[in-house]
C-alpha positions as CSV (number, residue, x, y, z in Angstrom):
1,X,74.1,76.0,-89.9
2,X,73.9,79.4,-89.3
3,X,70.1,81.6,-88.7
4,X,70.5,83.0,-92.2
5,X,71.2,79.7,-93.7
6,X,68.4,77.7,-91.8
7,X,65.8,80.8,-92.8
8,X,66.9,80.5,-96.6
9,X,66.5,76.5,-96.2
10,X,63.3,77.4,-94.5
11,X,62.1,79.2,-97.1
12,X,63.0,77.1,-99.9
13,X,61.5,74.1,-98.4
14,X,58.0,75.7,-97.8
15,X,57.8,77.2,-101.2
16,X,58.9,73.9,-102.8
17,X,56.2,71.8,-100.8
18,X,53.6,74.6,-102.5
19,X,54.7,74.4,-105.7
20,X,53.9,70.7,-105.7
21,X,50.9,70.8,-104.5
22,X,49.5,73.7,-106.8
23,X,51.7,71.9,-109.8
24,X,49.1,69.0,-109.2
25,X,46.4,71.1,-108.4
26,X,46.6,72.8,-111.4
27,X,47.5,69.7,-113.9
28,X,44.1,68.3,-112.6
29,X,42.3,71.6,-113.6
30,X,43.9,72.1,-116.5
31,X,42.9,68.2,-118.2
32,X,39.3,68.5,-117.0
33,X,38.7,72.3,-118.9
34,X,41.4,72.0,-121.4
35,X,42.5,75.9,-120.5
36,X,46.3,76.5,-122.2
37,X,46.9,78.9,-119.7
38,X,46.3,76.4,-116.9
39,X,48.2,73.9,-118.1
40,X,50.8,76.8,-118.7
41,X,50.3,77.5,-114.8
42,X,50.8,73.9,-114.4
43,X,54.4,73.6,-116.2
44,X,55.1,77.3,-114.4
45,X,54.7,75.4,-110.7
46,X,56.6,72.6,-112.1
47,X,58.8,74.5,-113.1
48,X,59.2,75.8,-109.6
49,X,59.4,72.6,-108.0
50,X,62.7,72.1,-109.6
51,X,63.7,75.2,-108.7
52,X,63.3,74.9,-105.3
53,X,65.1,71.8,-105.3
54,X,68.0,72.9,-107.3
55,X,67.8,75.5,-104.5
56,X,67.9,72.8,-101.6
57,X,71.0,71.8,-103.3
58,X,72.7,74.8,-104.0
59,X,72.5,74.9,-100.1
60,X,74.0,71.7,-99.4
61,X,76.8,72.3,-101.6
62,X,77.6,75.9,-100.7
63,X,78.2,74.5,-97.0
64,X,81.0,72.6,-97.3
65,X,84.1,73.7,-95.8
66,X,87.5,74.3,-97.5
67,X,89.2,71.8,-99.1
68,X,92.6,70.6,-100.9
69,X,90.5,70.4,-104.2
70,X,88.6,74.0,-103.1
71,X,90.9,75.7,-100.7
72,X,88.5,79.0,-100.6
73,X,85.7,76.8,-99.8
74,X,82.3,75.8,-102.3
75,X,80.4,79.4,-101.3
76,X,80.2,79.9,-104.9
77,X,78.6,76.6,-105.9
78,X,75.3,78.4,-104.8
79,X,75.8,80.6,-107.8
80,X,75.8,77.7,-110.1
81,X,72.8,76.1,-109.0
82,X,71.0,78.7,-108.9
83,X,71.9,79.6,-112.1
84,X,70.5,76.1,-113.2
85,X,67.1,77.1,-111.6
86,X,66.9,79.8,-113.8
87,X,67.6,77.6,-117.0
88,X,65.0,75.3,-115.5
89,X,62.2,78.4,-114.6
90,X,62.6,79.6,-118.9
91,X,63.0,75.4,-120.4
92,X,60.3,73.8,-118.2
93,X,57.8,76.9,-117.3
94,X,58.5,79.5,-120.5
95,X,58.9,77.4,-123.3
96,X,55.7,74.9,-122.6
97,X,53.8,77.9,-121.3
98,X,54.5,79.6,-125.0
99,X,54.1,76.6,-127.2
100,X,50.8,75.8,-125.3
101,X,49.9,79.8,-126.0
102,X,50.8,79.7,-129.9
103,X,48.9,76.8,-130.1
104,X,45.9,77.3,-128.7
105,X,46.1,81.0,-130.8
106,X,45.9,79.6,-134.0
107,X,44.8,76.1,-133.5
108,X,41.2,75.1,-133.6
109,X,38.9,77.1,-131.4
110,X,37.6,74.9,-128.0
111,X,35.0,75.8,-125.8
112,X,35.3,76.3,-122.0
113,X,34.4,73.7,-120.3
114,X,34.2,73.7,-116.6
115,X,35.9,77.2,-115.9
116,X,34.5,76.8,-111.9
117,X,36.8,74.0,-111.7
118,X,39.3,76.8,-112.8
119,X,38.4,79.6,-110.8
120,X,38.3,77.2,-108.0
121,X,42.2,75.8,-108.0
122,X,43.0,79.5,-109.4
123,X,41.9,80.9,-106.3
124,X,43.4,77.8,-103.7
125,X,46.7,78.6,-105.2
126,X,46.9,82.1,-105.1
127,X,46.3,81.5,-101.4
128,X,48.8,79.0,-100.8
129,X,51.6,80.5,-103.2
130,X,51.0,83.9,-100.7
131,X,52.2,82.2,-97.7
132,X,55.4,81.0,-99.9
133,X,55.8,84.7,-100.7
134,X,55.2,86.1,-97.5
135,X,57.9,84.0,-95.6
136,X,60.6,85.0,-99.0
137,X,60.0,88.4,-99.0
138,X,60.1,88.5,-95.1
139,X,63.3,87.0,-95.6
140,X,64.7,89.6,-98.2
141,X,63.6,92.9,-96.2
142,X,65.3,91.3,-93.2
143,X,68.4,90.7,-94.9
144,X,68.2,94.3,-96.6
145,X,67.9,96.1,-93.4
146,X,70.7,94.4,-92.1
147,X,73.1,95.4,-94.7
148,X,71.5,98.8,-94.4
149,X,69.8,98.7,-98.2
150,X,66.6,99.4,-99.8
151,X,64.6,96.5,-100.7
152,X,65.4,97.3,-104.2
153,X,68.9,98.2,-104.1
154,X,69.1,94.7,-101.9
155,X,67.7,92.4,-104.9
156,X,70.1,94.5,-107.0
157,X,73.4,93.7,-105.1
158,X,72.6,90.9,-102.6
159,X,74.9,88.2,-102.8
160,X,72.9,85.5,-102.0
161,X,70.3,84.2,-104.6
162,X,68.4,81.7,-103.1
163,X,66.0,83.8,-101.3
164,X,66.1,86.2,-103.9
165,X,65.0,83.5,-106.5
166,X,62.1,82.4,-104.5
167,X,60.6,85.6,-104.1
168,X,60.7,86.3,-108.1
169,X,59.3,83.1,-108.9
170,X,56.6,83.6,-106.4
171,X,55.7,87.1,-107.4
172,X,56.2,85.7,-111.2
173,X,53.3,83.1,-109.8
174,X,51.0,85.1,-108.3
175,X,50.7,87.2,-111.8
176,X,50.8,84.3,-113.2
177,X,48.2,83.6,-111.5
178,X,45.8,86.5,-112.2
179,X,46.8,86.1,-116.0
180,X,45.5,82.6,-115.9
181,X,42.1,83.9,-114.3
182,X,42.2,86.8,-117.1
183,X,42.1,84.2,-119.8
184,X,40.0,81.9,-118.3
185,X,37.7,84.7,-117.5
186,X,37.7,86.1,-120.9
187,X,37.3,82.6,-122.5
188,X,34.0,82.2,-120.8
189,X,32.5,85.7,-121.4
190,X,33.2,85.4,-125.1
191,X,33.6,81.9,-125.7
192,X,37.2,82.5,-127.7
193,X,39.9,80.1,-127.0
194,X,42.0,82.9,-127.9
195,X,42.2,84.7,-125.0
196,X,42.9,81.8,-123.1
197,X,46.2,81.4,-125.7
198,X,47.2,84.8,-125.4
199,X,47.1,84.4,-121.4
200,X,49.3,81.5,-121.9
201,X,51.9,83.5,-124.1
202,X,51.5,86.4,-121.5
203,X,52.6,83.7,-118.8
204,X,55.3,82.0,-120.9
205,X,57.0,85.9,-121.6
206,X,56.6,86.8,-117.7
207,X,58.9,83.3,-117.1
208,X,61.1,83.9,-119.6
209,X,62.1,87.8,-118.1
210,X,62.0,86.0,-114.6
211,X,64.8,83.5,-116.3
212,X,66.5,86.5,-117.5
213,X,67.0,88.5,-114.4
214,X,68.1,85.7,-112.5
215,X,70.4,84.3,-115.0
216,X,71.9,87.5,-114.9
217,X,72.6,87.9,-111.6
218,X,74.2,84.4,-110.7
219,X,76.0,85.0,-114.2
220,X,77.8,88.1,-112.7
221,X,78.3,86.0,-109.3
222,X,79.5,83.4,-111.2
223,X,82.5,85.7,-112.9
224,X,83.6,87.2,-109.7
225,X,81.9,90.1,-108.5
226,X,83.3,92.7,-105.9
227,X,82.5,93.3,-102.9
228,X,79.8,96.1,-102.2
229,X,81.1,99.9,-102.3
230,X,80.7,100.6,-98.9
231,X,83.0,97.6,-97.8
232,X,85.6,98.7,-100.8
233,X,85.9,101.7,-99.2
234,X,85.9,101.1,-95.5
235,X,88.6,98.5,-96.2
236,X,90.4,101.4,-97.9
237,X,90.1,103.4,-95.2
238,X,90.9,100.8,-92.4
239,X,94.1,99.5,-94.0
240,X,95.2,104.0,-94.9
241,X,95.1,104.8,-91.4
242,X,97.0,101.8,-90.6
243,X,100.8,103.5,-88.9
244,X,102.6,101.1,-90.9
245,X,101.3,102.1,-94.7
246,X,102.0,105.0,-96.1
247,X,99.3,104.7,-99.2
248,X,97.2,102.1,-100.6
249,X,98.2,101.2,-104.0
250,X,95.7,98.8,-105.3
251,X,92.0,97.0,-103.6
252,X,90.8,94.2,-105.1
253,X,87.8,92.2,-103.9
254,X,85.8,89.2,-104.8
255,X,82.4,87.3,-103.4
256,X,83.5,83.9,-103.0
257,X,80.2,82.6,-101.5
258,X,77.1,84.2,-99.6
259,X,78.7,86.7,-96.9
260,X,82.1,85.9,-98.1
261,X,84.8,88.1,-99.4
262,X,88.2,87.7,-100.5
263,X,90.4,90.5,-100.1
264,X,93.5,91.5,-102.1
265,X,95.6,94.6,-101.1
266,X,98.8,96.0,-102.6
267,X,100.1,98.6,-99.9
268,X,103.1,100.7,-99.9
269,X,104.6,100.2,-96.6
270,X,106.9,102.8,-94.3
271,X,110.4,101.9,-95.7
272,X,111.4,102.3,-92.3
273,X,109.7,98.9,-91.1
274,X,111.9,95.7,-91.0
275,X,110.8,92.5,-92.7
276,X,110.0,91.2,-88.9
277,X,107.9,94.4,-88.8
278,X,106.5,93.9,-92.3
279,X,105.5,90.3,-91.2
280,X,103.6,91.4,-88.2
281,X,102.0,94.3,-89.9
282,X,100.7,92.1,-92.3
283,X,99.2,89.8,-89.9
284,X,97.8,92.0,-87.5
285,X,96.2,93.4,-90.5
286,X,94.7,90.7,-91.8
287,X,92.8,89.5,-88.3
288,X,91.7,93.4,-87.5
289,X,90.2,93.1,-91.0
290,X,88.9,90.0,-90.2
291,X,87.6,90.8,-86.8
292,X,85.7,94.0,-87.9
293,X,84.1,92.9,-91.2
294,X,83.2,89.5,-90.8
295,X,82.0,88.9,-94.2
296,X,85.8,88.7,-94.8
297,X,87.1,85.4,-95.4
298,X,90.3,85.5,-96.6
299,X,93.1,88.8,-96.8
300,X,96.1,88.4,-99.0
301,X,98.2,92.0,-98.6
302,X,100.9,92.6,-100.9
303,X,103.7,94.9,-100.5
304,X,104.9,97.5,-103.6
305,X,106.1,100.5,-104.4
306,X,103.7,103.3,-105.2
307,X,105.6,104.8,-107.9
308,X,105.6,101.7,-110.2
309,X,104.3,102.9,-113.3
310,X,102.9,99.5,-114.6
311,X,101.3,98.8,-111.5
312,X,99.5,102.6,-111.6
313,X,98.6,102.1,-115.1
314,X,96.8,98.5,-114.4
315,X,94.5,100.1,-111.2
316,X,93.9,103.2,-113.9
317,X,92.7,100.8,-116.6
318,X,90.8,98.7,-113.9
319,X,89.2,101.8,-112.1
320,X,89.7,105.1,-114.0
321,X,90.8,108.1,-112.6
322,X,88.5,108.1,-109.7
């Protein structure tokens, strides 16, 4: 297991051990005062249990080496389950967290009873969920710099969503959070459940965009996303100023898995070159790639003709013009 892989296991494990605890923190509070939006915050950190270990699995999986069955490897099996974690976040945490809220709204009015108890497990869990947060987002700025991104531009186009899910659903908790003490708040000072409803609904909508954005993103993994620009075009560049091509016809990429990309080339080589010289030139070619981006995983290079009109016409309709 590589530092970047025990790190993300790392972090999943510690946010999955405080998500368990605050989940039954939180149950406990939410029986004894009746509050929707605790027992909302209750089904969000259950919620989040499963999602961390959904998580822990997508990990395992991703890990495995190449196979007959998966000759490129299971990299992209971390896409899936994470992509499960987001179903889980919006079915276990949004819906419940909603159908508490609209219930409470225009159900019969309740009192507040025991709000200390509240305030009290409100204010251990913010605490604990900010040491889960720390270590994720510690995590994501490290592996932002590295790759030489803003933090934003990092949750944007990172490839791996594990760390990237944790630190959403913490953030996601710790407004939770502060909703939850909002309505709890509110329900005391002017003794109308419906405040503590419409925190509930305010918690159930913040899971529900949380689902959203992450269902997105492992979505587009899922499909087959290229690689990042930069790489595109230093691959480009590495394989034009290669003596043996005369012009790059056609790039294509693909993430595979977390710091894996596959890499398909069309190339229009010197005429000159023999097929003994072709053979070498593509192997050579292949392990320089391979040696100076190691994110690369696998190279396939293909040789054409650059004046092949349907070829042209198929990178046109794929790229544009540019």
């Amino acid at each position: 297991m590589s530092e970047s892989e025990g790190e993300s296991t790392l972090t999943v494990v510690l946010a999955g051990s405080m998500n368990l605890a605050i989940a039954m923190m939180k149950l406990i509070a939410g029986v004894i005062t009746g509050s929707a939006a605790m027992l909302a915050e209750a089904a969000h950190s259950v919620a989040d249990t499963f999602t961390e270990l959904l998580l822990l699995t997508a990990l395992k999986v991703s890990d495995r080496p190449a196979d007959r069955r998966h000759p490129f490897g299971y990299g992209k099996a971390r896409y899936f389950w994470s992509l499960l974690a987001a179903v889980s976040i919006f079915v276990s945490g949004a819906v419940f967290a909603l159908y508490e809220g609209f219930s409470t709204i225009f159900g019969e009015p309740e009192e507040s009873t025991s709000p200390h108890v509240a305030y009290l497990v409100l204010i251990i869990a913010f605490a604990l969920e900010s040491v889960s947060w720390t270590q994720a987002q510690r995590q994501v700025r490290r592996e932002a710099a590295e790759q030489g991104r803003t933090l934003l531009e990092h949750l944007r186009h990172g490839d791996d969503p594990t760390s990237k899910t944790v630190l959403y659903e913490d953030s996601a908790a710790l407004l939770g959070l502060l909703i939850a003490f909002a309505g709890v708040g509110l329900h005391q000072l002017t003794g109308s459940s419906v405040w503590d409803g419409v925190a509930s609904v305010a918690i159930g909508v913040l899971l529900a965009f949380v689902a959203f954005l992450l269902g997105r993103t492992n979505a587009g993994l899922l499909i087959g996303r290229q690689a990042s620009e930069d790489l595109v075009y230093a691959i480009r560049d590495t394989l034009a100023a290669a003596r043996e091509i005369e012009a790059v016809v056609d790039l294509q990429t693909m993430l595979i898995g977390t710091n894996r990309v596959l890499v398909c080339a069309r190339v229009d080589f010197d005429d000159a070159l023999t097929a003994a010289d072709l053979e070498r030139a593509c192997v050579r070619l292949a392990t320089d790639l391979g040696a100076t981006y190691p994110v690369i995983a696998e190279v396939f290079i293909e040789p054409v003709p650059r004046s092949d009109t349907a070829l042209r016409s198929a990178v046109l309709a794929r790229y544009g013009k540019r």
